[in-house]
C-alpha positions in Angstrom: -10.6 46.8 -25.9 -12.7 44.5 -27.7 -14.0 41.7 -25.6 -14.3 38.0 -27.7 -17.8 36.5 -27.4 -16.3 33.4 -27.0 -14.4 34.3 -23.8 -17.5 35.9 -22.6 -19.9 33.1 -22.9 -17.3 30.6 -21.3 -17.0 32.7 -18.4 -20.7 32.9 -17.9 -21.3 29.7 -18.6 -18.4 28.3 -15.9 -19.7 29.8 -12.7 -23.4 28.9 -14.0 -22.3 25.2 -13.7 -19.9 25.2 -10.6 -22.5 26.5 -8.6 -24.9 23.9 -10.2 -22.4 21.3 -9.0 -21.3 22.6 -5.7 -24.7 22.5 -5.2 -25.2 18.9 -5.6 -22.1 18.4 -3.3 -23.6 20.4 -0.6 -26.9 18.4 -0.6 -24.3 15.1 -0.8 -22.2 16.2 2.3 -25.2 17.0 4.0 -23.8 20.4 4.4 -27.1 22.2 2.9 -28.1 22.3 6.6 -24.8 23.5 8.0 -24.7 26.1 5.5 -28.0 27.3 4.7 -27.6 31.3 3.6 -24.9 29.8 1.6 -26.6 27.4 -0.4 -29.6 29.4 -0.7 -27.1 31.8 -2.7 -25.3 29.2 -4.9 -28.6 28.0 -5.8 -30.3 31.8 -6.7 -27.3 33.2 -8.8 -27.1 29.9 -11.5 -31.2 30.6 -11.3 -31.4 34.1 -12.1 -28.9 33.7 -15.3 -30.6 30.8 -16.7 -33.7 32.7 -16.5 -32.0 35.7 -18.5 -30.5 33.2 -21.0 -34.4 32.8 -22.4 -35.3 36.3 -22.4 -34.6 39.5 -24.6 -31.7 41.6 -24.0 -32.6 45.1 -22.7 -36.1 44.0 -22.5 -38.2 45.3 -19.5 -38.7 41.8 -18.0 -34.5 41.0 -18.4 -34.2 44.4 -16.6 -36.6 43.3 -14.0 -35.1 39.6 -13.5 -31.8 41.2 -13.5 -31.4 43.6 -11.0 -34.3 41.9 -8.4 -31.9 38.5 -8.8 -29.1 40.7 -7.9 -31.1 42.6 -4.7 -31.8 39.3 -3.2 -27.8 38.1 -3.9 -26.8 41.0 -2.1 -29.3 40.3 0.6 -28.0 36.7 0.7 -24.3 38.0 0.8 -24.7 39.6 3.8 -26.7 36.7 5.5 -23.9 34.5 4.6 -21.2 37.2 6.4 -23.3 36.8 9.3 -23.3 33.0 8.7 -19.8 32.3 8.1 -19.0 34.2 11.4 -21.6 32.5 13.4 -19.8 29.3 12.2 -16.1 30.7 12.8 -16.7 31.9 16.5 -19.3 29.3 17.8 -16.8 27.5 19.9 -15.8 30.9 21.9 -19.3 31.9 24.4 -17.0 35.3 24.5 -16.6 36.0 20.5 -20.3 34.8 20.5 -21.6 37.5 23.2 -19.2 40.2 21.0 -20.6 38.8 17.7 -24.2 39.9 18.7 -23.1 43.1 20.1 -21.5 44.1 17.5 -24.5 42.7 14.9 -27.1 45.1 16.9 -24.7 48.0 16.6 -24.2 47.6 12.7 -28.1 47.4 12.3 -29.0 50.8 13.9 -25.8 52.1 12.5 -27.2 50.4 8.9 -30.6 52.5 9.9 -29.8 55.6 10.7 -27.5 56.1 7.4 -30.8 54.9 5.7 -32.6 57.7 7.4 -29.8 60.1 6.2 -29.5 59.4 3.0 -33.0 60.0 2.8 -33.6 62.8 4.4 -30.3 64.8 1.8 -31.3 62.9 -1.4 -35.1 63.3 -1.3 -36.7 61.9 -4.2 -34.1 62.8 -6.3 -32.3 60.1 -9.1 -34.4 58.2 -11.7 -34.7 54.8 -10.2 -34.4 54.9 -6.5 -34.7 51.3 -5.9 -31.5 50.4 -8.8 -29.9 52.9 -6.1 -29.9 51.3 -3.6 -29.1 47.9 -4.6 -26.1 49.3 -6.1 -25.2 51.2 -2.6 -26.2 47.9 -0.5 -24.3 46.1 -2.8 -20.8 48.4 -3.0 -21.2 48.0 1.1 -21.7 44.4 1.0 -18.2 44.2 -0.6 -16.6 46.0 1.9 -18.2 44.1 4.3 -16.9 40.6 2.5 -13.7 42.1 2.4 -13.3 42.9 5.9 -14.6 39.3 6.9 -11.6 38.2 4.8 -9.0 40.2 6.8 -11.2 39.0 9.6 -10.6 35.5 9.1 -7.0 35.7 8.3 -6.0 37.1 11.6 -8.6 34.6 13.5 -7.0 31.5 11.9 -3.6 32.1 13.8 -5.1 33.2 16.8 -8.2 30.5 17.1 -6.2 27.8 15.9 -8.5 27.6 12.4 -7.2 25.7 9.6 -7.4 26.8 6.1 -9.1 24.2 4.9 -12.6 24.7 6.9 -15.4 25.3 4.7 -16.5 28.7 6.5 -12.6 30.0 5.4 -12.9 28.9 1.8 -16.5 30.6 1.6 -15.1 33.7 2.9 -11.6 33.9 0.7 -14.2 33.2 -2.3 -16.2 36.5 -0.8 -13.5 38.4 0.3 -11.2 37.7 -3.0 -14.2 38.8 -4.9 -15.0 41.7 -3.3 -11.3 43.1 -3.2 -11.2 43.1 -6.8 -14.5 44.1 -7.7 -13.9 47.3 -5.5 -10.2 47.8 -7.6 -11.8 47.2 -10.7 -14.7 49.8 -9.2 -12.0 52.7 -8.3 -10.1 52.1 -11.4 -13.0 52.8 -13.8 -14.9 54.9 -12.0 -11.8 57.7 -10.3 -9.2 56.5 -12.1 -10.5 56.2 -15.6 -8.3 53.6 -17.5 -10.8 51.1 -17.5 -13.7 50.9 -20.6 -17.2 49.6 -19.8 -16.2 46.6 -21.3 -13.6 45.5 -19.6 -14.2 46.3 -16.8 -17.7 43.9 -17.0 -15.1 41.7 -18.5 -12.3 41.9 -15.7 -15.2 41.4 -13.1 -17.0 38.4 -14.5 -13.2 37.1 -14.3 -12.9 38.1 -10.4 -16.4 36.2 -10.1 -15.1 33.6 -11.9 -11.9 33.3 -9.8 -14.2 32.9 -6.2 -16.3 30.2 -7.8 -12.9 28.3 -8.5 -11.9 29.0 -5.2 -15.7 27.4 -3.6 -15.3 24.9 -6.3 -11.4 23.2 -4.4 -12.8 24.0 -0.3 -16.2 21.9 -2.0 -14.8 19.2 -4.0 -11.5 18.7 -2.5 -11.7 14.8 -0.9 -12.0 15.1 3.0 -9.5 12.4 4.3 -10.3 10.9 7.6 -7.1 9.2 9.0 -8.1 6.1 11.2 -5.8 5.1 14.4 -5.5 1.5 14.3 -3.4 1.4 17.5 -2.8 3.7 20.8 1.0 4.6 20.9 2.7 2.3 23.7 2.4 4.5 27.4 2.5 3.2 31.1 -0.7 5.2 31.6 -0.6 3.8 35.4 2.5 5.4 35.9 1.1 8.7 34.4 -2.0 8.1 36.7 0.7 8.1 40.0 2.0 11.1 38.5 -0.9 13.0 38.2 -2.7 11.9 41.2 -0.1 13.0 43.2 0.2 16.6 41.5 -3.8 16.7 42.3 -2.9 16.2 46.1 -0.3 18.5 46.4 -2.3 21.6 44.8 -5.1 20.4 47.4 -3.0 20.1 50.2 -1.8 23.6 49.3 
């Protein structure tokens, strides 16, 4: 499957200036600050690919810019996991005290598979470091995808709505991540995917999470005023009340 170069530039291009402007909206909203890990990453990725846009294909330096620009995205991902559930579980102390718990455990568990992997591989494959930025990376899409089943089955039970900004980051995430690891097992076990499209197919799954940050960022936040109280005899709810207050103190 031949790829068009149009189609390719367009869809490098469109995520390079989404980001650019979400951004800008960020700073506006003043949600920079609320969203730091975040922002830190929609500011990196346009970065690192206007950078390779002035330098040689294949080149040393493009290899270089590259894959260290994707190491610190990954590194950012899962600092924005751990961000969008701070944000999602703040108002629960219990989910908070569970949250930490559970962010010690996945460290030392993060460790000791390190230590493993290690200790079986040795020093064997030609460039340990693009290794492991590929196996960090392949985890940090699980991760993203589980934060999306995560957040799905919070929603109904925490009373979330679908429009907060820590859902739409994570449906951008978890989106992503569910079809990069598709496109992943299709190539790679499968075998009906070509190099090309699948780098294709991918940039378009990339694509389709920048969309969805694009709507949660841009989308117009409508603040309804109340220009009167509705009409209540608030003394006789007062009676009411007061006297259920006696009664459970009497009892």
């Amino acid at each position: 499957m031949k790829i068009p170069q149009l189609a390719t530039t367009v869809l490098w291009l469109v995520p390079l200036a989404l980001q650019c402007a979400i951004a800008v909206v960020m700073c506006y909203r003043g949600l920079a600050q609320r969203f730091p890990v975040f922002f830190a990453y929609t500011l990196l990725l346009p970065a690192r690919d206007l950078s390779l846009f002035f330098l040689t294909y294949r080149s040393p330096v493009y290899s270089r810019v590259y894959w260290w620009g994707d190491a610190g995205a990954v590194l950012l991902t899962l600092g924005v996991i751990a961000e969008t559930i701070w944000h999602l579980i703040k108002p629960y102390p219990f989910l908070r005290a569970a949250f930490r718990l559970f962010w010690i455990v996945g460290i030392m568990a993060a460790v000791a598979a390190l230590a493993m992997l290690f200790s079986n591989n040795g020093a064997s494959g030609a460039d340990r470091v693009l290794e492991w930025i590929i196996l960090t990376e392949r985890s940090a899409r699980f991760l993203q995808v589980c934060l999306l089943i995560a957040v799905v089955f919070l929603i109904s039970r925490l009373g979330l709505t679908w429009h907060d900004y820590s859902v739409g980051i994570a449906a951008g995430f978890g989106t992503y991540a569910a079809l990069d690891l598709a496109l992943l097992e299709l190539r790679a076990h499968i075998h009906v995917l070509s190099d090309a499209t699948f780098v294709f197919l991918t940039s378009v799954a990339y694509n389709l999470a920048v969309v969805i940050w694009t709507f949660y960022f841009f989308r117009k936040r409508s603040v309804k005023l109340i220009e009167r109280l509705p009409v209540h005899d608030l003394a006789s709810w007062n009676d009411t009340l007061t006297e259920h207050v006696d009664k459970w103190y009497q009892h």
